[in-house]
N, C-alpha and C positions, 0 to 999 in steps of 0.2 A: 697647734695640733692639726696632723692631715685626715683629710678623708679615711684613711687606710686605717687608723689609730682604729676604730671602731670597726664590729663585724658589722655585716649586712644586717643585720637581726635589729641591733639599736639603732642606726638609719634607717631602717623603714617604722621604727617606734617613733621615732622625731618626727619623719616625713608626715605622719598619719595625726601630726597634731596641726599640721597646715591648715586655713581654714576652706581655702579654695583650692581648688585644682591646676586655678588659670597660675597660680606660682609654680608648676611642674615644670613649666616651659624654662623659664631661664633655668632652673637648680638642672633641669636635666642636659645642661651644654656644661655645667661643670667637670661630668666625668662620664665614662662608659658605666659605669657602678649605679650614676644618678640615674641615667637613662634607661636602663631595666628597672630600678626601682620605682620612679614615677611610672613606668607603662603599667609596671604591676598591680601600683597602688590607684590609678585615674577607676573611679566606676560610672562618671559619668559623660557622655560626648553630644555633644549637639556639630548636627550635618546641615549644611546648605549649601542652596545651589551653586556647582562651583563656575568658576571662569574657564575660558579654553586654557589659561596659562596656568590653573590651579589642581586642572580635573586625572584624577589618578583612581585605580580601583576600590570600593569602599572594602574590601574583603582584606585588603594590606592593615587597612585603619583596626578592623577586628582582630587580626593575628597578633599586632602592635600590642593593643590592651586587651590582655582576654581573659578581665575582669568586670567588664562595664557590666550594670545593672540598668543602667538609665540612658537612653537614646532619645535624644528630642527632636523630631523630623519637622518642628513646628514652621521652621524657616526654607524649608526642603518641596517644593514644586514639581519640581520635575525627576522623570526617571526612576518616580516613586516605586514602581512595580519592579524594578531591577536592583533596587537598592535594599527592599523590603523582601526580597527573594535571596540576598547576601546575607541578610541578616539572619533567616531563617536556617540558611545548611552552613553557618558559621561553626567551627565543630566544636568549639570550648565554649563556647556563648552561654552565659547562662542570665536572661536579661528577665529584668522584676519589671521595669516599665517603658512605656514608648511611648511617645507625646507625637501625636498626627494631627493638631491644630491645624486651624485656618487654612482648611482644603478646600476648594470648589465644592468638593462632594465628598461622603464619606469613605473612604477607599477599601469597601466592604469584599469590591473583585481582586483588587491587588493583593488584598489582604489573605484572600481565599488561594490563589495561583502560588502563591510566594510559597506554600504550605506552612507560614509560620503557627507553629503550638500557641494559642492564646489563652487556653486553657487558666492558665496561672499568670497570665499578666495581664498589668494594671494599662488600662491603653485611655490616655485623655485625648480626647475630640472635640475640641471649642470651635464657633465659626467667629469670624467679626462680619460686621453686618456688610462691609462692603465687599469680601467674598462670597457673601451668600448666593446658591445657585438660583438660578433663573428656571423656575419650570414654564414650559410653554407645550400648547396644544400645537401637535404636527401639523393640523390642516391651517394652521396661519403661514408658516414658513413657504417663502417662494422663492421663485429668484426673477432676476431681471437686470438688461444692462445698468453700468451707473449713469450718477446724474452728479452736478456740480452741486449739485445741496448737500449730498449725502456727507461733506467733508466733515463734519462735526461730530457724525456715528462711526465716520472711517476711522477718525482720530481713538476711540473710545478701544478700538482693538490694535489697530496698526502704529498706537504709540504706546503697548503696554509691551513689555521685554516677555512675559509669559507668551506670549501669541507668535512675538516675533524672534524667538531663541531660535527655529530651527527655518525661517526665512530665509530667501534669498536677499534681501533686502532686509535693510535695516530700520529701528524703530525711530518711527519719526518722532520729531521732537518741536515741528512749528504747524499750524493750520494751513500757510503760505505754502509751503512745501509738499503739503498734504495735498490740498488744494490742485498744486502745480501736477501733482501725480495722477492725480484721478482725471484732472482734465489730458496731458498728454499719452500715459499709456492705459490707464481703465478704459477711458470711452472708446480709445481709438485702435482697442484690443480686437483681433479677430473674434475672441468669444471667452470676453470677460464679465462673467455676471457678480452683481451685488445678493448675498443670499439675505432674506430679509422677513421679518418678524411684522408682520403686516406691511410696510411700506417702508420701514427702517432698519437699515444696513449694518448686520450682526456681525459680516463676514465675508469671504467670498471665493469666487471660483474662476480659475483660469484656465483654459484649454486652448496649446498653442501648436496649431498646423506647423508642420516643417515645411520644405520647400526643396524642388527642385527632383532629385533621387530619392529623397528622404518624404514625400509628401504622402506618402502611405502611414504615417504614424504622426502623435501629437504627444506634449509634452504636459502634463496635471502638475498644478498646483491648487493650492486654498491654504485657510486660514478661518477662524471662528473666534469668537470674544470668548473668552476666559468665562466667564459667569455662564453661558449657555452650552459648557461643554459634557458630555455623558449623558446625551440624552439623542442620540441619532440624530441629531440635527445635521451634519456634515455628511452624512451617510444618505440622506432623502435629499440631498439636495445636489448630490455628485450623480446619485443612480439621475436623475432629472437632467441632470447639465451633460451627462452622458447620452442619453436617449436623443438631446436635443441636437448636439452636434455630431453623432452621427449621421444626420438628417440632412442636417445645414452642412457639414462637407464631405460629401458621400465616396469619395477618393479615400477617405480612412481607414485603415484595417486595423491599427492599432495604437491604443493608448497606452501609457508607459509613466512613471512617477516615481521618481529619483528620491529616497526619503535617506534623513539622518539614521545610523543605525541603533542610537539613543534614544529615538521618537516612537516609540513604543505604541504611543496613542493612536500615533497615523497609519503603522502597520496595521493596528488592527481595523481601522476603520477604510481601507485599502480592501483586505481579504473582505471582510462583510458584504460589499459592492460585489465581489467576483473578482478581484484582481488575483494574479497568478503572483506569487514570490519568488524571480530568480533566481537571484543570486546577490552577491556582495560585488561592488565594483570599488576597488582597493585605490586608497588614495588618491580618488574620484577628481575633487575639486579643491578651488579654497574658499570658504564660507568663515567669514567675520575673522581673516586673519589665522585659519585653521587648515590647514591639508585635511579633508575629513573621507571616511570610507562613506558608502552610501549603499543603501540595499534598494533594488532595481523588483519595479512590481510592472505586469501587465494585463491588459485588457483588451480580447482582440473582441471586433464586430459580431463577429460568431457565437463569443464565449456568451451562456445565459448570466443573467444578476439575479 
C-alpha cells in the first residue's frame, strides 16, 4: 500500500499518534504530502543559537509550522530582541508558551519592544547559578591599562563564545595564548584599557588612532563578561575612555564603531554614549569565515554625551 491509498485526513490521524516530533524529520523526506503534514502537525520548536553556515530568518521557521504552541528559547543567547519581536508579528501564531530560561537577565525590555501579547502566555524563566547576573555598584567600575596578571580574568570573558560571537578576534581557548595577547597587543596598544570591577578585569576597551590622512579619526572596539551585562557597565566606561582619549590625542575629531548588524546590544549601548547611526556598510568584511554587512556609528569631538 502507497502513501496515496489514504486521504490526508487518516495520515494526519496516524501522524498524531507519534510520540515525538523529532520522528517528523525523516517521514517528512518521504513525500511532499509528508512534508505539509508534519509542518502542520509540529506544535512545538526549540531555537538556538545558530552558526554562520546555519543562520536563516526565524520568521521562515514560523510560516513553515503555523501551528506551534511551544517555543523554547531556553538555548537561545543571542539576538533575543529580534527573534522575540518575529515571534510577536508572526501572523498565524498562536503560541500557549515560551521558555526564556538561563538568560543573564530577565529579558523584561525585549520582551516589552518585541510588542509580544503575554497576556495568555505561559512564559518559564529559570536561571542556573552560573548564569546568574552580577549586580555591582557603578562607582567600583574603572578602567586602566592592562597588566600580565590580569590573564586569568581576561580568560573568563575572552574565552566564553557569548562575548566573542561578534569579535574581531576569536575565543581563546589556552592561558599561553591569552597570555601572549595581552602582553603584545593590550599593553602595547595605543589606548587599550582593562575595564575593571575593583582591580579585576571584566572587560575592556579599545580606541585605535589611524594614521597618516586618516589621523583625524579612531576606530572602538570592547567587549564585557557575560554575567555583568545590562547593567551600564560598558556605557560608564566608553563615556570615560572617550573623555580620556580625546585628551591624550587631541588631533581626533572623530570616533567611529563598526558593529555586526545582529548585535543589537552594542547598537544600543553605542546610541546611549551619543554615537550617531549611519548607515549600513554592505558586505563590509570577513568575520569568522562570514562576508558580514556591518552598521557604522559615530562620535565626533563636538558631539555632547
Amino acid at each position: 500500500m502507497s502513501q496515496r491509498d489514504l486521504p490526508e485526513e487518516c495520515w494526519e490521524l496516524i501522524l498524531n499518534r507519534i510520540d515525538h516530533h523529532s520522528h517528523f524529520e525523516s517521514l517528512s523526506l518521504v513525500s511532499k504530502q509528508f512534508i505539509s503534514l508534519t509542518n502542520r502537525l509540529r506544535q512545538s520548536l526549540t531555537i538556538v543559537d545558530p552558526t554562520p553556515s546555519t543562520q536563516f530568518p526565524i520568521s521562515d521557521l514560523l510560516q513553515r509550522f503555523p501551528n506551534l504552541k511551544v517555543i523554547d528559547l531556553s538555548e537561545c543567547h543571542n539576538n533575543l530582541n529580534t527573534i522575540l519581536f518575529e515571534i510577536a508579528h508572526a501572523p498565524i501564531l498562536r503560541l500557549e508558551s515560551l521558555n526564556i530560561s538561563n538568560k543573564i537577565r530577565f529579558p523584561l525590555r525585549d520582551l516589552v519592544e518585541s510588542g509580544l501579547s503575554i497576556s495568555n502566555l505561559r512564559i518559564s524563566c529559570t536561571h542556573s547559578t552560573e548564569n546568574r547576573l552580577m549586580e555591582v555598584n557603578p562607582s567600583e567600575i574603572t578602567i586602566r591599562p592592562y597588566k600580565a596578571s590580569d590573564v586569568d580574568d581576561f580568560m573568563v570573558y575572552a574565552g566564553d563564545d557569548r562575548v566573542t560571537q561578534f569579535t574581531r578576534w576569536n575565543t581563546f581557548t589556552s592561558r599561553n595564548e591569552a597570555l601572549t595577547y595581552i602582553q603584545e597587543c593590550c599593553i602595547n596598544h595605543p589606548f587599550c584599557r582593562s575595564i575593571c570591577l575593583g582591580d579585576r578585569s571584566i572587560g575592556y576597551i579599545s580606541i585605535t588612532p589611524q594614521s597618516g590622512n586618516d589621523e583625524c579619526r579612531a576606530e572602538v572596539g570592547y567587549a564585557l563578561a557575560a554575567k555583568y551585562w545590562g547593567q551600564g557597565i560598558t556605557c560608564q566606561a566608553l563615556r570615560v575612555s572617550i573623555r580620556d582619549v580625546f585628551v591624550k590625542f587631541p588631533q581626533l575629531a572623530r570616533l567611529q564603531a563598526l558593529v555586526a548588524m545582529e548585535n543589537k546590544g552594542s547598537h544600543r549601548v553605542l546610541e546611549k554614549v551619543g554615537f550617531l547611526k549611519e548607515g549600513v556598510l554592505r558586505k563590509y568584511c570577513l568575520a569568522k569565515g562570514e562576508i558580514r554587512d556591518l552598521m557604522i556609528f559615530s562620535l565626533l569631538s563636538s558631539d555632547p554625551m
